[in-house]
C-alpha positions, 0 to 999 in steps of 0.5 A: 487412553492418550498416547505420548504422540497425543501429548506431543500434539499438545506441546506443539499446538501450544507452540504455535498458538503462542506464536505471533504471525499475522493478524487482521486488523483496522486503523484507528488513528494514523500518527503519520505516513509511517505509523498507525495505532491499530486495533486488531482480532485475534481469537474473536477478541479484539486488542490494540497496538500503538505506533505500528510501523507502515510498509510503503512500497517504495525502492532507491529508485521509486515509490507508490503511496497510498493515504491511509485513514482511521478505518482503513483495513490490513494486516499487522505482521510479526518479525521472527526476530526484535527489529528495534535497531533495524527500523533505526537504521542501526545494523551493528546489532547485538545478537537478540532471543527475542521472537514473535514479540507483539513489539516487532510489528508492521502494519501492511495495508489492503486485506479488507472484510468481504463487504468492504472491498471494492470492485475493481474495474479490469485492466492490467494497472488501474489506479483509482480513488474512492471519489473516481479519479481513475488511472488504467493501463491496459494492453497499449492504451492509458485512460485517465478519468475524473475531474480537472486532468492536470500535466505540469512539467518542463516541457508537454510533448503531444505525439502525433494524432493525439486527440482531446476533447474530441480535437485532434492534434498534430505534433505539438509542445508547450514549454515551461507553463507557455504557449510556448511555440508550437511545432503543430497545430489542431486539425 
């Protein structure tokens, strides 16, 4: 015999599979560095999203940028609230009873199937791309690896011992695209 405490059950099961939170899901095309069409899976069916917003990790101050491409894996997530006039810079809103409404949603990159995920190499930092250009920080020390290495900037100061291509040099500096003149010299 069920019991009121088994129908409560029901009644809140129901709630929270209504509820819209976050899905796995996979770029099917990308409209621009702020907005993906996407497929997502939600009780092993799958569905379709236009024109979802990107979250970028990015401040006032900084940013990282990673390209996105068709196929590419990650979450779609659902705001509690419509952010319609948010993403449109207005925040004078009026108060709205929208929730978990599939149109309030942002695509997040990065939460890859098992056999799709890359075996990352250790350090504390390490930035790569599928080609293998790679960037490592860890402890003190910073490795670039990859094809051409390039450095452009205003002014290129070598502290002292640095060492590339196997030459070592002193205190050294080029300046503007110039040889510039030099205040070292390779040993």
């Amino acid at each position: 015999m069920r019991t009121f405490s088994d129908g409560l059950d029901d009644i809140l099961n129901g709630f929270a599979s209504a509820i819209m939170v976050e899905k796995p899901c996979k770029i099917i095309r990308v409209n621009s560095q702020y907005s993906v069409d996407i497929e997502y899976y939600d009780n092993n069916k799958t569905d379709y999203l236009y024109n979802v917003p990107v979250k970028h990790l990015q401040t006032q101050k900084a940013y990282v940028f990673l390209g996105l491409s068709a196929g590419d894996y990650g979450t779609v997530r659902f705001f509690d609230n419509d952010t319609g006039d948010y993403y449109n810079s207005n925040f004078q809103k009026i108060i709205d009873t929208r929730t978990h409404d599939i149109n309030d949603n942002i695509f997040v990159a990065g939460f890859y199937p098992l056999k799709s995920q890359y075996i990352f190499p250790s350090g504390d930092v390490v930035i790569g791309t599928s080609s293998g250009a790679v960037i490592n920080l860890t402890g003190e020390n910073i490795t670039i690896t990859g094809g051409n290495i390039e450095i452009t900037g205003s002014s290129v100061n070598l502290g002292s011992e640095t060492t590339i291509d196997g030459k070592k040099f002193l205190e050294h500096t080029h300046s503007n695209g110039n040889q510039g003149n030099p205040t070292g010299g390779v040993i």
